[in-house]
N, C-alpha and C positions, 0 to 999 in steps of 0.2 A: 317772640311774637311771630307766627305764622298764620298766613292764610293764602290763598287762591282765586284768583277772577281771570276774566278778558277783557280786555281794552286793544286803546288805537295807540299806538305809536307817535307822541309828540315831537320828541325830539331825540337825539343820542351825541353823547360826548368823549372822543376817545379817553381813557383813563388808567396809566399804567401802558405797560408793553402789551399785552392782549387782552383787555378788557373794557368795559363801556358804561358810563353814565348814561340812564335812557329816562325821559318821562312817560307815564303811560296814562293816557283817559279813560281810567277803570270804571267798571259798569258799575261795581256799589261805593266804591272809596274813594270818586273823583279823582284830582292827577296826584299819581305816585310817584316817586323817584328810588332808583335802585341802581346796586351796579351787577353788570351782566358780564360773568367770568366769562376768559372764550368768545367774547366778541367780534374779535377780529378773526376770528378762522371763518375761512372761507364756510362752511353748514351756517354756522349763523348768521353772518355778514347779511350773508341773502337776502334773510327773509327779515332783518331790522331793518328794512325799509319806512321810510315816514309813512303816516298814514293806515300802513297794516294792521290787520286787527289780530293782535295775539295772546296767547295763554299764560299767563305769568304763578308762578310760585313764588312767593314771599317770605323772607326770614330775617329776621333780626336779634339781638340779642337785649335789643334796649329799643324804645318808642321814639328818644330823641338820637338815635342813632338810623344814619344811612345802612340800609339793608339791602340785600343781594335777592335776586330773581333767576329764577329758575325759566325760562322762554321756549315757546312753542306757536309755531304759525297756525292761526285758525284761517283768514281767509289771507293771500296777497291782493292787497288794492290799488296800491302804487303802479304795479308792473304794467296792470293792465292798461295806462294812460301812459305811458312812458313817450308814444311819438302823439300827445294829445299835449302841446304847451299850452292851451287855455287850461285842458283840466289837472294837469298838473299844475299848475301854478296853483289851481285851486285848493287841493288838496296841502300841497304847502301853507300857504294863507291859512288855512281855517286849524292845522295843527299849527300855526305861530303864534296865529293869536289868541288859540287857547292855552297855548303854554307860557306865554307872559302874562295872561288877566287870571288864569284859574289859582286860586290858594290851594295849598297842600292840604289835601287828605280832606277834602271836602267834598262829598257826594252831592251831582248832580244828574239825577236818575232822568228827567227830564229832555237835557239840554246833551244827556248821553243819546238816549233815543232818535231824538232829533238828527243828530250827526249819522247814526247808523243808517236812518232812514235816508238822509242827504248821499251816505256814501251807495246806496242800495236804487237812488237814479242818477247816478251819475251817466249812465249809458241812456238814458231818455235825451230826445233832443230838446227840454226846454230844463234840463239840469240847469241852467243860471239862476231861474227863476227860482228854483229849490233853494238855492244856496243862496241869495238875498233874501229869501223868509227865514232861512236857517239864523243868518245875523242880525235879523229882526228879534227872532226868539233869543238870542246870545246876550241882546240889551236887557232884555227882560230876566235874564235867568240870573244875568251877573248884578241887578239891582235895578235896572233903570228904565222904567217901561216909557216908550215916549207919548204914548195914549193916544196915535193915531186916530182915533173913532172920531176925537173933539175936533177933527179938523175934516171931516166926511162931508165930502160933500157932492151931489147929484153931479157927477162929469160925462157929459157926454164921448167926451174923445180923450181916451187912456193915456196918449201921447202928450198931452201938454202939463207944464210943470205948476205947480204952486208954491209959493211966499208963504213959512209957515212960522210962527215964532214960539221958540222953545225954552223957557229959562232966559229969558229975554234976549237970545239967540234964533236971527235967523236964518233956517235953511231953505234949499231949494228942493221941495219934495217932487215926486213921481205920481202924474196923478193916478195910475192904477195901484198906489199903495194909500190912498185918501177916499179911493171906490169899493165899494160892495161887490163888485162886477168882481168874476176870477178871471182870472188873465191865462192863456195858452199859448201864449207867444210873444215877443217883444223885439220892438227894432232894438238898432245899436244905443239910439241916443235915449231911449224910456234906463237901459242897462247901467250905461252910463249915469246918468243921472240917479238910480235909486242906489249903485254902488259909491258915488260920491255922498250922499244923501248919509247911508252909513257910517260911511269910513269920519265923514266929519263930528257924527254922535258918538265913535265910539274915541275916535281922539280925543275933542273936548272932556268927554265924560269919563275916560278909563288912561286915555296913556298919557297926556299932559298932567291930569294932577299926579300921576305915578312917577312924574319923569321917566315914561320908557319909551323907547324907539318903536317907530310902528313898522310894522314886518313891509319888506321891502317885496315880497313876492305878493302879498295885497295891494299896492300899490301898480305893481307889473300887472296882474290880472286884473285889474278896470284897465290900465291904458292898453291891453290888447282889445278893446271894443270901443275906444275910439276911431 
């Protein structure tokens, strides 16, 4: 079995004396896993940075067999935030939590997009805002739309929160994600609130019935905006 795409770098596991277990968020085949000979040499060490978007070649001998990757950098995206700890965190966060909720080998052309687009304003200054729509869309892609619309309501002032009840769960929503209004800016506590607002739908709804740990670097990036 062979084939070829680009994806993002989820994750990597040392494996062996110089080689690596890496997952990848492929553009047509969802997250893959593969082991990348040469890993550890300094040429590719480099550019397996989280987050990078890279060229893989695929090879296996068998479909239920772990197969080996062939690796090549298309963009570095990691490097460029390396003295940005909000958006580094980001960028960890959003490959941790795709690499514990995404099934294998399952395309999601959509919610790939999305991400590309997410990583492509990262240098905008209201990138936050991208990246809570992004995990807006992440509930939706991974099954679970929470149907904002049914709770839309006329708000004059973007900043105050609403009591909204979900599966008979309530949260504390962000009123400019309950508004029509598009938002171009946000204080601390609107950020706060729609990343908690998140982080609590996507526990309930994805890493509690999983029993999985929820990424500790999502966690770190809300409590840098408090």
């Amino acid at each position: 079995m062979n084939w070829q795409d680009e994806g993002f770098l989820l994750s990597k596991i040392k494996f062996r004396e110089n080689a690596n277990i890496i997952n990848v968020f492929s553009n047509t085949r969802g997250k893959v896993s593969g082991i990348v000979y040469g890993g550890s040499s300094r040429k590719i060490r480099n550019f397996l940075q989280i987050s990078n978007k890279i060229f893989i070649i695929y090879s296996s001998k068998a479909e239920n067999r772990l197969g080996y990757f062939k690796t090549e950098l298309v963009e570095a995206i990691s490097p460029k935030y390396f003295n940005d700890k909000k958006k580094t965190t980001a960028l960890l966060s959003s490959s941790s939590i795709l690499n514990l909720l995404l099934p294998e080998s399952q395309p999601y052309k959509k919610l790939y997009d999305a991400l590309d687009n997410l990583l492509k304003n990262f240098d905008k200054d209201d990138w936050i805002i991208h990246y809570i729509y992004w995990e807006l869309l992440l509930l939706k892609e991974l099954g679970f739309d929470p149907y904002l619309d049914q709770f839309f309501d006329n708000i004059s002032d973007n900043s105050i929160q609403k009591t909204i009840e979900i599966d008979n769960v309530r949260y504390q929503a962000p009123g400019f994600m309950l508004s029509k209004e598009k938002v171009e800016k946000l204080n601390t506590k609107q950020i706060t609130t729609a990343l908690s607002f998140t982080r609590n739908i996507l526990t309930n709804k994805f890493f509690l019935p999983n029993n999985l740990p929820f990424p500790k670097s999502r966690i770190i990036l809300e409590n840098y905006f408090i």
